[in-house]
N, C-alpha and C positions, 0 to 999 in steps of 0.2 A: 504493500500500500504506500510507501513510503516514496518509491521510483515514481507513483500515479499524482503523488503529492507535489512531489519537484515539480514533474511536468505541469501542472495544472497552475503552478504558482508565475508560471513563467508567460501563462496569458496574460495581455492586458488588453484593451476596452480599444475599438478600431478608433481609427483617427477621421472622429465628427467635425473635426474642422476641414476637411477634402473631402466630404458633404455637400459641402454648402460651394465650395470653390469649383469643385466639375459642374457641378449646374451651372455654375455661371461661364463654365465654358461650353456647355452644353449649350445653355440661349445663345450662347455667341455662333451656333454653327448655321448653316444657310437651310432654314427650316424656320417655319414656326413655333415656339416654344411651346415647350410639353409636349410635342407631337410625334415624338419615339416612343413617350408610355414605357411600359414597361423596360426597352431594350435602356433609355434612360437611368433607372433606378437601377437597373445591372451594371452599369455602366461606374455610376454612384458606390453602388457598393465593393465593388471590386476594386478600385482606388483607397476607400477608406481600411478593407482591409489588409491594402498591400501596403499602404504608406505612399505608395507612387503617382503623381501627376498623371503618367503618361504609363501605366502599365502595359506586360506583352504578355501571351496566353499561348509559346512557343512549345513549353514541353506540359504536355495533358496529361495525366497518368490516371487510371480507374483500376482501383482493388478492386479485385474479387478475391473476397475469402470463400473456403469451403470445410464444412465438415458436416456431420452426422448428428441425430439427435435421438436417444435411446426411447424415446416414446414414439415411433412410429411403429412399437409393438404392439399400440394399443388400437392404429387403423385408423389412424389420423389424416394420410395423405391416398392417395388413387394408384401413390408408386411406389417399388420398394427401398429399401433404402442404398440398394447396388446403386443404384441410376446417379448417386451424388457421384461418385469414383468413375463411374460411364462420363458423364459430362465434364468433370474436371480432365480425361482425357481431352475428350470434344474442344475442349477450349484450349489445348495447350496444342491442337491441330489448328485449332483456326478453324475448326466448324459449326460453332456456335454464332448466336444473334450477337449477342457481344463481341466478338471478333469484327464480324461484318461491318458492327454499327463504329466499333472504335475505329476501323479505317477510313469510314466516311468519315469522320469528322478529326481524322490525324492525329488518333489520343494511342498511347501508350495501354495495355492490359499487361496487369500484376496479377498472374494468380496464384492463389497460395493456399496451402493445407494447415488449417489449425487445428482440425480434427475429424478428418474421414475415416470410415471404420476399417479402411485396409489399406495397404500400404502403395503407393503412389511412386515411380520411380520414372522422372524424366529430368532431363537439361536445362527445362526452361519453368520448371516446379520451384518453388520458393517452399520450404519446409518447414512449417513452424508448429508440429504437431505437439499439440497440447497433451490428447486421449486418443484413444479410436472410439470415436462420439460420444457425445453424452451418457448418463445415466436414463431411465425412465423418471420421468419426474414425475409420473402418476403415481410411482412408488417407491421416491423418497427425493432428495435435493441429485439435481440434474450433473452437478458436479459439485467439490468440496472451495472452500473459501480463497484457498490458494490458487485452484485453478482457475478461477473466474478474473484473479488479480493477471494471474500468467496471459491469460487471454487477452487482456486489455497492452499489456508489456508488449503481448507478439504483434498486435495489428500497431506500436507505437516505432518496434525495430524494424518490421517491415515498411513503412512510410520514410523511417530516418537512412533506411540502406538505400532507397529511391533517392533520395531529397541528397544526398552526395552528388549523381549527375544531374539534380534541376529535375524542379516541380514548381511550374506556373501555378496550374492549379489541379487539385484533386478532386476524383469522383469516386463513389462506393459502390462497391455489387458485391453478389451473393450466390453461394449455392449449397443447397442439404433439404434435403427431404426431409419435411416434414418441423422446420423450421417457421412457417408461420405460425403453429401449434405455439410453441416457445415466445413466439412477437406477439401473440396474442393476449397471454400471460402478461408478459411484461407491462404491454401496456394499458392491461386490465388493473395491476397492481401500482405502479407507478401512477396513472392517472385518474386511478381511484373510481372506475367505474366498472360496471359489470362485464363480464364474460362474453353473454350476448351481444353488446354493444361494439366490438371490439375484434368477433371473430368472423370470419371469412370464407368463402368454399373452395381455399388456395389452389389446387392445381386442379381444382372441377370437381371437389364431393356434388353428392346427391343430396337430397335434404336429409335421408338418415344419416346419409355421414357427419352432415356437417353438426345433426345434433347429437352427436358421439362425440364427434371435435371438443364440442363445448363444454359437456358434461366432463370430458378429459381436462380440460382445466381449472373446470371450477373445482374437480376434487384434487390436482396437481398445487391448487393455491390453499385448500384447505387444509392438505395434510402437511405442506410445509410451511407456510405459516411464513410469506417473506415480508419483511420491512420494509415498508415503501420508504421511508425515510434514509434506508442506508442501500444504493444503488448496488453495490457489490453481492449484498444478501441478496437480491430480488434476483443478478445476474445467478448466481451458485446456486440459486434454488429451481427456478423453471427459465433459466435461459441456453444459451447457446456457446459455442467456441468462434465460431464465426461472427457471432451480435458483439460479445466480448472484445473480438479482434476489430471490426468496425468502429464500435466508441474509441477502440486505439486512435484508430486511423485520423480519428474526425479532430478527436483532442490536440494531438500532433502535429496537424495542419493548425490548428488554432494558433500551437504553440509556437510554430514560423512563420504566421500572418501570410499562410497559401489558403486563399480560398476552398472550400470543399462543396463538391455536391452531392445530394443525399437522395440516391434513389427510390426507393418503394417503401413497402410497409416493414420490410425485415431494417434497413437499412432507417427506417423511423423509428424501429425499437432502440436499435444502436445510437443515434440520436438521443432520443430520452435519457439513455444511462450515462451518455456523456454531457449532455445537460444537468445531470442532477449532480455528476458530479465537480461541474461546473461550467455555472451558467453563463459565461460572458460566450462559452463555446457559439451560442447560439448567430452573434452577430456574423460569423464568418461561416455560416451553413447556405445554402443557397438549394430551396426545393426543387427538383428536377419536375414532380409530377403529383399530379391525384392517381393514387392506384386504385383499382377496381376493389381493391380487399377494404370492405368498411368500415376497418378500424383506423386508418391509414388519413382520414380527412380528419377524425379526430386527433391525431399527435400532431397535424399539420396546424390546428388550430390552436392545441395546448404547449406549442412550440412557437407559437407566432410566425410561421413562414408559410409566403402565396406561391403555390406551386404553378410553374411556369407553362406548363401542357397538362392537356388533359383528353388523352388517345386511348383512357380505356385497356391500359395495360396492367400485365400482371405475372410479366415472367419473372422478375429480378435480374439476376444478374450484370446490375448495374447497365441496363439496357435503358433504360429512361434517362438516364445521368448522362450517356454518352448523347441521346438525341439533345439533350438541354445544353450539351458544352456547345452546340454548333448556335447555340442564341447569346449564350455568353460573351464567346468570339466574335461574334458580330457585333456585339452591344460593344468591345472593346474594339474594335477595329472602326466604327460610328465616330469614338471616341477620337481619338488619335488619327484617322486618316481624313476626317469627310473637312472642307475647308469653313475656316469663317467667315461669316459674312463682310470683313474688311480684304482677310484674301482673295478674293473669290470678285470684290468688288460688286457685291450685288448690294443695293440700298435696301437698310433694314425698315423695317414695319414703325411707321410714325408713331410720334407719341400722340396719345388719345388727348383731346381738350376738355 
């Protein structure tokens, strides 16, 4: 806890005064003011969290964590739990969505093992194996108190071993079956609302399944009994290796003043736990999307962040993150490339009498 402590001490509050000064170079560009909207405020914001006038968005990198979750014993997800270690191949081929989508928009994929339940052996694998998965947290705490701390350490060295070649900015993905089970939790306890509220029909339950889903959490929260107040108990008791690794990820970026973005609903659990455990993380998060899974508009709200698309997705894999880097990019190339109205010599809009 102590490594999590450093880090978190080493945040500070984005710089609100390059707020107020890109807008005003924002009115200065040859447009009508306010009339980017949104690409504007991205614009805004990614100056205040870099420090920089004139920021670049050269090197994109998107985690993907993966691992396993020992409560897919109880029939949680549609798939088994091989298909996490099938797809983490997939992605280290370059045949997943994520792959596709990270070359459309020129972003770097990091994938890496914090806890799949077999053993993984490739060149381009980043190893940061925790467990091989979770526990069942329908029948007892999903991992022990150290490894939830370990989890949060690995998704921090994984970002700081990136952030040596340059990291503009960061984006998050995911993969483990049966891992919204676990985000569902979290943010059923964390946000202090019901099960129902909060859970989803992640990769296509039925309606029986998905009211097994829930009934699997409600008794995964009753028999362990997690502390909403201390984010580490809530991670050790019904969370994940991958969720764990994510809050790394996001905090880290915090802690280098590199923007992050937060794709989906798993990737909003990881969110929450690094918001609780500290909250200024929030300013330097940038929502990629509303996901289909319904728990996912509520962390977006209890987070304060307006997610940027809204396409009705729901794979993960930091696939929402990489469509959202290519708005960011723009918003940042708006910034810095489009001329002023003095360069440009176009006469600006009179003042009103």
């Amino acid at each position: 806890m102590e490594g999590i402590k450093k880090l978190t001490e080493r945040i500070v509050d984005i710089d609100r005064d390059l707020l107020q000064n890109t807008q005003k170079r924002l009115d200065n560009l040859t447009k009508p003011v306010g009339s980017l909207g949104r690409l504007e405020e991205l614009a805004k914001q990614i100056c205040a969290i870099t420090g920089k006038e004139k920021p670049y968005l050269r090197n994109k990198t998107i985690f993907t964590l993966a691992s396993d979750h020992g409560v897919t014993e109880e029939g949680v997800s549609c798939y088994p739990k091989e298909v996490t270690a099938q797809m983490v191949y997939n992605f280290l081929r370059g045949g997943a969505a994520i792959n596709v989508l990270a070359k459309h928009v020129g972003a770097k994929v990091v994938v890496a093992d914090v806890g799949v339940a077999s053993s993984i052996k490739h060149p381009g694998l980043i190893v940061k194996k925790i467990n091989y998965g979770t526990k069942n947290m329908a029948k007892g705490a999903a991992m022990t108190k150290k490894e939830a701390i370990q989890s949060i350490l690995s998704g921090v060295d994984i970002f700081e071993a990136e952030f040596v070649s340059g990291i503009d900015i960061a984006a998050t993905g995911e993969m483990g079956i049966g891992n919204t089970t676990s985000a569902s939790a979290i943010a059923a306890v964390l946000m202090k609302v019901t099960a129902e509220e909060v859970t989803g029909r992640g990769t296509g339950l039925n309606t029986s399944g998905l009211e097994n889903k829930i009934e699997i959490i409600k008794k995964s929260i009753s028999l362990n009994n997690p502390d909403a107040s201390d984010p580490i108990d809530v991670l050790s008791k019904v969370g994940g290796f991958e969720i764990g690794g994510l809050a790394g990820i996001i905090i880290a970026s915090a802690s280098r003043k590199v923007p992050v973005i937060i794709d989906g609903f798993i990737s909003g659990a990881a969110a929450l736990i690094a918001s609780s455990l500290e909250p200024k993380v929030k300013d330097y998060m940038l929502a990629a999307h509303k996901s289909v899974e319904k728990g996912h508009r509520l962390i977006l709200e209890y987070l304060g962040l307006k997610p940027l698309l809204d396409l009705n997705l729901r794979l993960g894999e930091g696939t929402g993150a990489a469509l959202a880097l290519s708005l960011v990019d723009a918003a940042i190339k708006i910034l810095t490339q489009m001329a002023t109205f003095k360069e440009a010599k176009v006469c600006e809009k009179e003042n009103d009498e």
